[in-house]
DSSP file (Angstrom, degrees, kcal/mol; ACC not computed):
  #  RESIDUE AA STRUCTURE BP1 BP2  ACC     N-H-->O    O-->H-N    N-H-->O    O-->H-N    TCO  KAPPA ALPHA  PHI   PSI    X-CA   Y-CA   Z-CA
    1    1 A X              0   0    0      0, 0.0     2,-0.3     0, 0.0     3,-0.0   0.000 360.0 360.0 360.0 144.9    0.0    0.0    0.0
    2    2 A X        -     0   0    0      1,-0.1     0, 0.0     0, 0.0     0, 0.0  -0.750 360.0 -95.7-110.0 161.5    1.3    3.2   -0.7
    3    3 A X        -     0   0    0     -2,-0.3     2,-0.2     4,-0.1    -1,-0.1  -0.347  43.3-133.0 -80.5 147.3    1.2    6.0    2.2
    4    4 A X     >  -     0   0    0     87,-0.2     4,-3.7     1,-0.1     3,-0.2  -0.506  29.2 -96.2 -89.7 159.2   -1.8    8.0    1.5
    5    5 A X  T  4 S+     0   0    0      1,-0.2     4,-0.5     2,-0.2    -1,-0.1   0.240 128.5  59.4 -69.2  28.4   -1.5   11.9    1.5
    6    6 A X  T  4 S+     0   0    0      2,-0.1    -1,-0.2    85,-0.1     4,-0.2   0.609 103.6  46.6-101.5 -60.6   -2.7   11.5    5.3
    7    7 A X  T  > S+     0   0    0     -3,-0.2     4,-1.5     2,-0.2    -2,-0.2   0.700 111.7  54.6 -67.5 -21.0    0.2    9.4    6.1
    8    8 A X  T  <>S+     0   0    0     -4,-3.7     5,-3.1     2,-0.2     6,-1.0   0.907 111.8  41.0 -78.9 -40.7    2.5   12.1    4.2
    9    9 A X  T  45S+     0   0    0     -4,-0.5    -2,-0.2     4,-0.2    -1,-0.1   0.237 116.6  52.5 -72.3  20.4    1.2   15.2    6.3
   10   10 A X  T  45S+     0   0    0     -4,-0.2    -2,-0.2    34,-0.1    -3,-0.2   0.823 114.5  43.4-100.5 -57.3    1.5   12.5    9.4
   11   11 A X  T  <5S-     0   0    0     -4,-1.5    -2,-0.1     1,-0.1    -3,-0.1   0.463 116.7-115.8 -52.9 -15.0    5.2   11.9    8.1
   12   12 A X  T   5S+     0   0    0      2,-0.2    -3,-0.2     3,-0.0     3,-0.1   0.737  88.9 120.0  79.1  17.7    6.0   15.7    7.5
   13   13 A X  S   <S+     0   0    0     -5,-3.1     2,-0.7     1,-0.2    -4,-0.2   0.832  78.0  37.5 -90.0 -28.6    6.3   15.0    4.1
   14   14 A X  S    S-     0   0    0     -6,-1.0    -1,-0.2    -8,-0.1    -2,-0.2  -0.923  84.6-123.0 -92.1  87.9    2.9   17.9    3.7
   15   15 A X        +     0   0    0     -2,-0.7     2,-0.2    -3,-0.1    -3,-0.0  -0.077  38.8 175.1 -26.1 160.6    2.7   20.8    5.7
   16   16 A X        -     0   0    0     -4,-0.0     2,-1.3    14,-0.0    14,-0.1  -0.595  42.0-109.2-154.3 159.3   -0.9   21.1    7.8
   17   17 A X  E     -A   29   0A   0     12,-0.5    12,-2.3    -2,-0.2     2,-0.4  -0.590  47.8-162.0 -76.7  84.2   -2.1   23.1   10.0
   18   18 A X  E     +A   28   0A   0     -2,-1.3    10,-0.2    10,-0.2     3,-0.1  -0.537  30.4 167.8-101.7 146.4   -2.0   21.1   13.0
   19   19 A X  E    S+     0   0A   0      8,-3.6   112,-2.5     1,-0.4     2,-0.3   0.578  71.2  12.6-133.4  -2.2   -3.8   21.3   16.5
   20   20 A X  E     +A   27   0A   0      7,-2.1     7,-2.9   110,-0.2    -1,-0.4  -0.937  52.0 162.1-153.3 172.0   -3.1   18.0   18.1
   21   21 A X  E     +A   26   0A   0     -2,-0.3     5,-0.3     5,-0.2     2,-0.1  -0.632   1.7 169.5 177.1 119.7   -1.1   14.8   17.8
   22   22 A X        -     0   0    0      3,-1.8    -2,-0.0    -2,-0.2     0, 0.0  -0.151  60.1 -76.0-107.9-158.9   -0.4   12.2   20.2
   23   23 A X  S    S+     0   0    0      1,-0.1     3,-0.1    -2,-0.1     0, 0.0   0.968 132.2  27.8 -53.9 -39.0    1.4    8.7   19.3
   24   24 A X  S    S+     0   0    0      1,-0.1    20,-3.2    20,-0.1    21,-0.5   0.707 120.4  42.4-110.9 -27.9   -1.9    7.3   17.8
   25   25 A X  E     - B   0  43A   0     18,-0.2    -3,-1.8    19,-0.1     2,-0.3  -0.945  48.8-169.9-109.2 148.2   -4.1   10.6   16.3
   26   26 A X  E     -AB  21  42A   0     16,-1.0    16,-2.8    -2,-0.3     2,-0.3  -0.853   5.0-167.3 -63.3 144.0   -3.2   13.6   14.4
   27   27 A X  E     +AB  20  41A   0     -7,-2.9    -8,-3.6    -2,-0.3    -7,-2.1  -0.996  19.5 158.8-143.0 124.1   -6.1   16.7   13.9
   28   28 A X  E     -AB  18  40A   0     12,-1.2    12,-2.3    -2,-0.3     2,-0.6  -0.909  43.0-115.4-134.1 158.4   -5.0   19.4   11.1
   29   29 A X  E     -A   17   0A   0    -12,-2.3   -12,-0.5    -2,-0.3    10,-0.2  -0.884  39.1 -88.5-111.8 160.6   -7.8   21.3    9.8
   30   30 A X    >   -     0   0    0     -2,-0.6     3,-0.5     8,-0.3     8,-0.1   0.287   7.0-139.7 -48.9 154.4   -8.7   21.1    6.1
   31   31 A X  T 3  S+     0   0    0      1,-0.2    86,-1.6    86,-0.1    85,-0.7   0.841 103.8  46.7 -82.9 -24.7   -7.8   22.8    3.0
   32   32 A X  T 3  S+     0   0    0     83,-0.2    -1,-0.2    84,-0.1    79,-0.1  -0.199  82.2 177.4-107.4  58.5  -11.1   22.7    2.1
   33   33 A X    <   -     0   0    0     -3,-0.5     3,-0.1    -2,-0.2    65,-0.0  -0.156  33.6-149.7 -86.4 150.1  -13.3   23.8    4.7
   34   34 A X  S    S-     0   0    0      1,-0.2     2,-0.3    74,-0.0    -1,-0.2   0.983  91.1 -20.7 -46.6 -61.1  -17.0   24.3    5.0
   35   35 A X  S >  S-     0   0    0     -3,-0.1     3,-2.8    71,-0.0    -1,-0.2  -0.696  99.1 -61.3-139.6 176.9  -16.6   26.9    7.4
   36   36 A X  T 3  S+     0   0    0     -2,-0.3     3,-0.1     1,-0.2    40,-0.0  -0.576 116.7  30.8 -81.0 160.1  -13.4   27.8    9.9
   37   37 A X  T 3  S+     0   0    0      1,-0.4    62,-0.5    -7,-0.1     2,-0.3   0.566  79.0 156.0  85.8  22.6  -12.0   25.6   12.4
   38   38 A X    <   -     0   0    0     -3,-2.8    -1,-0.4    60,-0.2    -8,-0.3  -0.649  25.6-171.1 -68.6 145.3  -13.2   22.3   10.2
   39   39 A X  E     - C   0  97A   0     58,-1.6    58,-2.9    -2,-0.3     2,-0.5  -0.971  28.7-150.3-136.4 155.0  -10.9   19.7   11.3
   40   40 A X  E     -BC  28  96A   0    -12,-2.3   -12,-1.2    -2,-0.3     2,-0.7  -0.895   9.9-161.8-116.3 146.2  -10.1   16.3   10.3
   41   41 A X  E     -BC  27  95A   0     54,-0.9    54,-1.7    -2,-0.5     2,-0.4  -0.931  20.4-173.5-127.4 121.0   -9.0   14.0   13.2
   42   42 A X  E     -B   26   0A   0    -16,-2.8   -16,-1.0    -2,-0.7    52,-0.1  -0.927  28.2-120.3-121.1 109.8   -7.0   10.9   11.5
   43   43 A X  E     -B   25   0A   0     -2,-0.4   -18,-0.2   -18,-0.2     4,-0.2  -0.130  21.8-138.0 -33.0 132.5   -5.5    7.5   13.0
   44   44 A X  S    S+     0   0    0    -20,-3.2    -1,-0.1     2,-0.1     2,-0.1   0.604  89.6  90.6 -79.5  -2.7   -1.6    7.5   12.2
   45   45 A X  S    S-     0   0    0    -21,-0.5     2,-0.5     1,-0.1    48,-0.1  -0.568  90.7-124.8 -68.8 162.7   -2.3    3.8   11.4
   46   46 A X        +     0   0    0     -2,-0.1     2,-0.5    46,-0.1    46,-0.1  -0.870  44.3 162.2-105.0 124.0   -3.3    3.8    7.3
   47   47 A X        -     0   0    0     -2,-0.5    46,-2.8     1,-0.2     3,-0.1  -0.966  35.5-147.1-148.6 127.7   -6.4    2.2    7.3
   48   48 A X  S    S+     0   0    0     -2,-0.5     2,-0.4    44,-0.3    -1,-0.2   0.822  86.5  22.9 -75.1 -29.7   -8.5    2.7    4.1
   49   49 A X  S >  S-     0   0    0     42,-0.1     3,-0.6    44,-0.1    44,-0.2  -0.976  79.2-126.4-164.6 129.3  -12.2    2.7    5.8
   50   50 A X  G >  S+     0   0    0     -2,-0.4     3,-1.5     1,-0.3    43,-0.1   0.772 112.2  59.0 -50.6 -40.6  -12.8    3.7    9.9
   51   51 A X  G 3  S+     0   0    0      1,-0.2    -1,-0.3     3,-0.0     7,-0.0   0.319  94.9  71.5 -82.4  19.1  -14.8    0.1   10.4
   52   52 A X  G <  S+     0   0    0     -3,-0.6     2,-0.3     2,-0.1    -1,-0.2   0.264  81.2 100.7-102.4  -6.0  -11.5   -1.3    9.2
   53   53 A X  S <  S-     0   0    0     -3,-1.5     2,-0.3    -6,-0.1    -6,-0.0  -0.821  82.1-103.7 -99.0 137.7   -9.8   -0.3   12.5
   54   54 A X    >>  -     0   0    0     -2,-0.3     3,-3.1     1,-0.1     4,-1.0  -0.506  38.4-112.1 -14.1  86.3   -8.8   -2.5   15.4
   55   55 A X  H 3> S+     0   0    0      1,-0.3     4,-2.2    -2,-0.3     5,-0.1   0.475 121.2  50.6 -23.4 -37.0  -11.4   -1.9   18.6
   56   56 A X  H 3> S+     0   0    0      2,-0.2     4,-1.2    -2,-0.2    -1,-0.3   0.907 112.5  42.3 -73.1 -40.0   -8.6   -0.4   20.3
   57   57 A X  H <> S+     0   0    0     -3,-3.1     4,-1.7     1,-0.2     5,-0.4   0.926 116.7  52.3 -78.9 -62.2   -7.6    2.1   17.5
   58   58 A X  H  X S+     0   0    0     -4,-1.0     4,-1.6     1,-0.2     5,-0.3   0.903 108.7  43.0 -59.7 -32.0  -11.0    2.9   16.9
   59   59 A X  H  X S+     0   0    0     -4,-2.2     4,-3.3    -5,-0.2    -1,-0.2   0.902 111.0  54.1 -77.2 -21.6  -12.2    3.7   20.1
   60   60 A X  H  X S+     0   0    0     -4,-1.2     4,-0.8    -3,-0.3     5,-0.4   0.980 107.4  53.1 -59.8 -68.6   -9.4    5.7   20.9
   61   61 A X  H  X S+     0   0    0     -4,-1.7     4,-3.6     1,-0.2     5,-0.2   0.882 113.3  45.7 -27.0 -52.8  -10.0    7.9   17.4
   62   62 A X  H  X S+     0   0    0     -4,-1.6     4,-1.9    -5,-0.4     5,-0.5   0.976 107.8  56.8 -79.0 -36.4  -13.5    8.4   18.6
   63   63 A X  H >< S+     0   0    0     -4,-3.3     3,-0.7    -5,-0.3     4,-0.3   0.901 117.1  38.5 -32.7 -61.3  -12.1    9.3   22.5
   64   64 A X  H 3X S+     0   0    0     -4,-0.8     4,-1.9     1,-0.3     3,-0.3   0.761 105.9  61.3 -77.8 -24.9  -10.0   12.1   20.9
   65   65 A X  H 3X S+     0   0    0     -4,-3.6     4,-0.8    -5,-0.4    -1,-0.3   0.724 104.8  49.7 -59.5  -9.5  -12.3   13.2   18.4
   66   66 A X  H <X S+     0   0    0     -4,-1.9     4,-1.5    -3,-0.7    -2,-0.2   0.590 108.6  56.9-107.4  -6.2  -14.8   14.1   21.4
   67   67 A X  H  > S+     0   0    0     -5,-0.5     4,-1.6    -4,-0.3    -2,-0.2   0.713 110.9  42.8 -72.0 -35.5  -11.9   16.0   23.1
   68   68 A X  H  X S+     0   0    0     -4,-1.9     4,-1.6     2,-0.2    -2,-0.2   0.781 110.9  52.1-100.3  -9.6  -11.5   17.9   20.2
   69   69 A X  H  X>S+     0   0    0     -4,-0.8     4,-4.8     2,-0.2     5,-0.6   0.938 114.3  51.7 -52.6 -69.7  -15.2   18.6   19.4
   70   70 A X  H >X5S+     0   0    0     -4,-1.5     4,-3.4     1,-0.2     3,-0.7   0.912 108.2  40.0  -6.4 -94.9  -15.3   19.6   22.5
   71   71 A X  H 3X5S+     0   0    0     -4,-1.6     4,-1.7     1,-0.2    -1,-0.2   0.750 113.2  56.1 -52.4 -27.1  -13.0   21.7   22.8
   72   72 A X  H 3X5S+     0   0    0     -4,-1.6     4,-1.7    -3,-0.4    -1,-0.2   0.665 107.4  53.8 -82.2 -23.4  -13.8   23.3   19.1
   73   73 A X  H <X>S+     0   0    0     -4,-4.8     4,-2.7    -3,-0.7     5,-2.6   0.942 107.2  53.4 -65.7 -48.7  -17.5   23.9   20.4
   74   74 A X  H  <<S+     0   0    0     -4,-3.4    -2,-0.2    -5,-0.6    -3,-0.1   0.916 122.2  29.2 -36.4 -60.6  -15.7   25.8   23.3
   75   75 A X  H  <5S+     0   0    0     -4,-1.7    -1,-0.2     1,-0.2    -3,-0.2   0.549 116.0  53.2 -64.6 -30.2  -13.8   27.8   20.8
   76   76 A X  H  <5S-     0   0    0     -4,-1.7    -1,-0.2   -39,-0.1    -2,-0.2   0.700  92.0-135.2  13.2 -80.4  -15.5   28.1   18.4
   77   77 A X  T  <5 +     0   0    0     -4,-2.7     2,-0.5     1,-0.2    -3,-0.2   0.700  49.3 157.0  52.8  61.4  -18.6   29.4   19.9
   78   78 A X      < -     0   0    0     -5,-2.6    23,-0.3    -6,-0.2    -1,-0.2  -0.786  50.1-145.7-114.8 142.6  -20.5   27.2   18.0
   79   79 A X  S    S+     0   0    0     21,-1.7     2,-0.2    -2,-0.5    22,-0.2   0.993  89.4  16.6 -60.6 -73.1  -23.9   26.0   18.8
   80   80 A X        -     0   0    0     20,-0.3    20,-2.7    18,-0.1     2,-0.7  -0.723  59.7-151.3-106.8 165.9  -23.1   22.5   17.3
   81   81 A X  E     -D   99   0A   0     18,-0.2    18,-0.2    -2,-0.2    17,-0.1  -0.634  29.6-152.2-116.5  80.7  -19.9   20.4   16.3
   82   82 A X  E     -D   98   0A   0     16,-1.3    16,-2.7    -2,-0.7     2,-0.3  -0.359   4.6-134.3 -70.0 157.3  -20.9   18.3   13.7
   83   83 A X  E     +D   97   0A   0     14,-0.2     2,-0.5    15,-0.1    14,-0.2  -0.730  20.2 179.0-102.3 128.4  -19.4   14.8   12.6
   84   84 A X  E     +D   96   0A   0     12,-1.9    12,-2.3    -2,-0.3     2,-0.7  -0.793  15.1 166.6-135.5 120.0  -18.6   13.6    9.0
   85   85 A X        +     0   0    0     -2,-0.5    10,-0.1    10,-0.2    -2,-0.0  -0.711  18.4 146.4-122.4  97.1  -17.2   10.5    7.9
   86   86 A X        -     0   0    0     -2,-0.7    -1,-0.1     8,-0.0     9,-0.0   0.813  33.4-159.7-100.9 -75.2  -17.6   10.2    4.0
   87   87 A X        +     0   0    0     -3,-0.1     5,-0.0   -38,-0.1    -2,-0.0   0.819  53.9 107.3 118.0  -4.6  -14.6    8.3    3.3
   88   88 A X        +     0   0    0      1,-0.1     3,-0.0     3,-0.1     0, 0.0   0.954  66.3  55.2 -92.8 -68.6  -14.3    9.2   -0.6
   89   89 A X  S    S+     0   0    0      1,-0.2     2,-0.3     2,-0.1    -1,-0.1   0.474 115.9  15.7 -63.2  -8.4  -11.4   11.6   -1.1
   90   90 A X  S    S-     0   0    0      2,-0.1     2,-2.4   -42,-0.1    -1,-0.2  -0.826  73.4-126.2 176.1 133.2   -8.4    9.7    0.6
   91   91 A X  S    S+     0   0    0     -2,-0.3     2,-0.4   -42,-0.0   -87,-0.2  -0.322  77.1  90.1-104.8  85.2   -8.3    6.3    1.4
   92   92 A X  S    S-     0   0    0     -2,-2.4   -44,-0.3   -44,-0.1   -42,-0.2  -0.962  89.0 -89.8-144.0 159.1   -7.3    6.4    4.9
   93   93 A X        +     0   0    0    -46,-2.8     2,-0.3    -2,-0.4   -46,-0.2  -0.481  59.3 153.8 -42.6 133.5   -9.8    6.6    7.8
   94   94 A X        -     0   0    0    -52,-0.1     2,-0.5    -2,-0.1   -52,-0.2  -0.987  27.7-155.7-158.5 157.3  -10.8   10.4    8.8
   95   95 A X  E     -C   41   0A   0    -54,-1.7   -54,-0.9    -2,-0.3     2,-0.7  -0.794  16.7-138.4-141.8 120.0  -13.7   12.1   10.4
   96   96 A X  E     -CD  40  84A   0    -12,-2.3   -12,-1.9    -2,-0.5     2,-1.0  -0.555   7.4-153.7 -83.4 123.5  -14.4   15.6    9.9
   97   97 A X  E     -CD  39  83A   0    -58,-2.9   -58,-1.6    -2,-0.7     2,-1.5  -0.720  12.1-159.8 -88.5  96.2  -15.5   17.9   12.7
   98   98 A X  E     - D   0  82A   0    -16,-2.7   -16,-1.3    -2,-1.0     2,-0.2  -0.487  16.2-140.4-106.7 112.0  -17.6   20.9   11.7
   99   99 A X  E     - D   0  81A   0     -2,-1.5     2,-0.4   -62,-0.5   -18,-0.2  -0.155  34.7-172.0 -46.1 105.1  -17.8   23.8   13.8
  100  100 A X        -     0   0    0    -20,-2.7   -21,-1.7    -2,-0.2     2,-0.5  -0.735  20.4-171.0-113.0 124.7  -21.6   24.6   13.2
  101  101 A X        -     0   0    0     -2,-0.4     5,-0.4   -23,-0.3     4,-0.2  -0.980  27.9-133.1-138.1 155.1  -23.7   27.6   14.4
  102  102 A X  S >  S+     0   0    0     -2,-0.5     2,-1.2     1,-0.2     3,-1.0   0.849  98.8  45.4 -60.0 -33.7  -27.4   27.2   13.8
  103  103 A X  T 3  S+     0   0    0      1,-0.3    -1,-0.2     2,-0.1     0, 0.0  -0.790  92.4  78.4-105.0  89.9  -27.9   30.8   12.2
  104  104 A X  T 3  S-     0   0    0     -2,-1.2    -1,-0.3     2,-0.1    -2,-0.2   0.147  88.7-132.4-140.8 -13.2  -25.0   31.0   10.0
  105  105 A X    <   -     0   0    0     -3,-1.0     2,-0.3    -4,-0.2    -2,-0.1   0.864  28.8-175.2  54.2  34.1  -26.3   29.0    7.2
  106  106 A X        -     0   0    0     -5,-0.4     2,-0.5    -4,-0.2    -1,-0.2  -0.547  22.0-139.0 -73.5 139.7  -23.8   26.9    6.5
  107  107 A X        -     0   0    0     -2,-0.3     2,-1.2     2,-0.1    -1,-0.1  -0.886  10.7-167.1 -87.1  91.6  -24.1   24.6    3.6
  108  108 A X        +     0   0    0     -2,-0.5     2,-0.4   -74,-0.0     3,-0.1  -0.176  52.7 120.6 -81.3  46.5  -22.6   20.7    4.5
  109  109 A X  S    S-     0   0    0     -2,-1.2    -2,-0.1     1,-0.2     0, 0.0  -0.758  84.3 -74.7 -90.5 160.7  -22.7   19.9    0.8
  110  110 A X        -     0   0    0     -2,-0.4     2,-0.4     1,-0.1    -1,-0.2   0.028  48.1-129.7 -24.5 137.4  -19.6   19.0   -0.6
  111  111 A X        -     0   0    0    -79,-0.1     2,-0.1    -3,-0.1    -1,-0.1  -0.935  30.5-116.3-117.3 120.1  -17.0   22.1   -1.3
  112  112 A X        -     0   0    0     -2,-0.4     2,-0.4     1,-0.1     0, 0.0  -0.222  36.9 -64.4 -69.5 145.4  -15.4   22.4   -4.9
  113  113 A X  S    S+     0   0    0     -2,-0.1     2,-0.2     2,-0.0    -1,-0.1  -0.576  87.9  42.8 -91.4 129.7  -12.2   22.2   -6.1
  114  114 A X  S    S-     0   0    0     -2,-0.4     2,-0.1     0, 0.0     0, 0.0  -0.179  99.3 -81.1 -91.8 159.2   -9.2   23.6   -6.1
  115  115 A X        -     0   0    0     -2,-0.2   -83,-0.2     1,-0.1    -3,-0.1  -0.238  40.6-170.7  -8.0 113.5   -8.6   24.5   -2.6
  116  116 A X        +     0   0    0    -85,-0.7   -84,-0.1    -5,-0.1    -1,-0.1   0.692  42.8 112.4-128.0   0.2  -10.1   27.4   -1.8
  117  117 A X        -     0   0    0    -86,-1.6     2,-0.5     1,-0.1     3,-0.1  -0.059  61.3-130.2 -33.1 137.6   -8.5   28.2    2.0
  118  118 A X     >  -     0   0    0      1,-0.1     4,-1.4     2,-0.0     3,-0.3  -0.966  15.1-141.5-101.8 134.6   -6.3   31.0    2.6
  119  119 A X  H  > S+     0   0    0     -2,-0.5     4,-3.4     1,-0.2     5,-0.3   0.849  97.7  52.5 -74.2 -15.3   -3.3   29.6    4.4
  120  120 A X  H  > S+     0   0    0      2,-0.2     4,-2.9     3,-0.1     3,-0.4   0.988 112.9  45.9 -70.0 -40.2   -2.7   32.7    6.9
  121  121 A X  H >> S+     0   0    0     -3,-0.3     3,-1.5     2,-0.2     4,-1.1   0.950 113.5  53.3 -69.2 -69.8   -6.4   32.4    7.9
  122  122 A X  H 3X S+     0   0    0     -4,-1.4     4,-0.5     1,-0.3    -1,-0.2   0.503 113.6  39.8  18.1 -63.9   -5.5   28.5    8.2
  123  123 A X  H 3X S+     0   0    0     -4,-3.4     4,-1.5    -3,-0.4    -1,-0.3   0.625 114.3  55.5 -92.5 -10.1   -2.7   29.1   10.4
  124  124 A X  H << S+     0   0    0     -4,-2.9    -2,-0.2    -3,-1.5    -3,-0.1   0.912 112.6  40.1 -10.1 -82.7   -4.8   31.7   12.2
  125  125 A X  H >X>S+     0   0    0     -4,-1.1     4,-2.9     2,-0.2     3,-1.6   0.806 113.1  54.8 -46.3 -57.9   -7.6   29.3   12.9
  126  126 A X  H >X5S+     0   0    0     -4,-0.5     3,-2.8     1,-0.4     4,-2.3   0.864 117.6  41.7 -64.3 -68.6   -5.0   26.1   13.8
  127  127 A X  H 3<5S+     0   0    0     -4,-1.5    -1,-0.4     1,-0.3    -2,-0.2   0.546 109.7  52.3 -51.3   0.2   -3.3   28.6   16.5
  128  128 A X  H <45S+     0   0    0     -3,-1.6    -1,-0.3    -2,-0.2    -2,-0.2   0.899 123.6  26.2-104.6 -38.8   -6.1   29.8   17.6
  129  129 A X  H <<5S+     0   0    0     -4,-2.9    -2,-0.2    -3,-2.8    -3,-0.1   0.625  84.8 133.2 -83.8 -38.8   -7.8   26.0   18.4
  130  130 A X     <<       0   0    0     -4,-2.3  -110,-0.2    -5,-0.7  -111,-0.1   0.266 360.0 360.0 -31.1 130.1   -4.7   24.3   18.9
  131  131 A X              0   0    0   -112,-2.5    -1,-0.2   -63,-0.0  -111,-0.1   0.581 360.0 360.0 -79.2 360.0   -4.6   22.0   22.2
């Protein structure tokens, strides 16, 4: 298998804007976000599909993914933190956390491409969240 571009910003081989990482998760937020302070929170195992993961690796993901919801509701100010695990764009496990408030309108459909982040606002955002 070859390392997915998860396992290349895990490696340093990518920049991202990262705001935690222990032995077993990394959390950067996206280049393509709905709205600021989406984050993807990723196992540093490479595991193409999340129900793919070991009970132990998988509960652990979800442990720190509600520490960083948390914490991103906290920061945020966000009403809600929503969860997405689509699974399409890079075949590693990831779950995106979107910082949601109810009156903003936000649109969760899909966001198109290129990249459409600015990276100061990017690193802005990661310091701003960072644990």
């Amino acid at each position: 298998m070859q390392p997915s571009l998860f396992t290349r910003i895990i490696n340093g081989e990518i920049p991202a804007h990262r705001i935690y990482e222990d032995d077993q998760v990394i959390a950067f937020l996206t280049i393509n976000p709905v709205c600021d302070g989406h984050t993807l929170v990723v196992p540093k195992k490479q595991v193409d599909q999340i129900w793919d993961l070991d009970e132990v690796d998988y509960d652990y993901l979800w442990m720190i993914t509600k520490k960083i919801a948390l914490h991103l509701r906290t920061i945020m100010s966000v009403d809600r933190v929503s969860v997405v695990i689509k699974g399409f764009e890079v075949p590693h496990a990831h779950i995106h956390l979107i910082p949601i408030d109810l009156n903003s309108g936000i649109n969760l459909d899909p966001v198109p491409s290129p990249p459409v982040a600015d990276n100061e606002k990017l690193a802005a955002i990661a310091e701003r969240i960072r644990l």
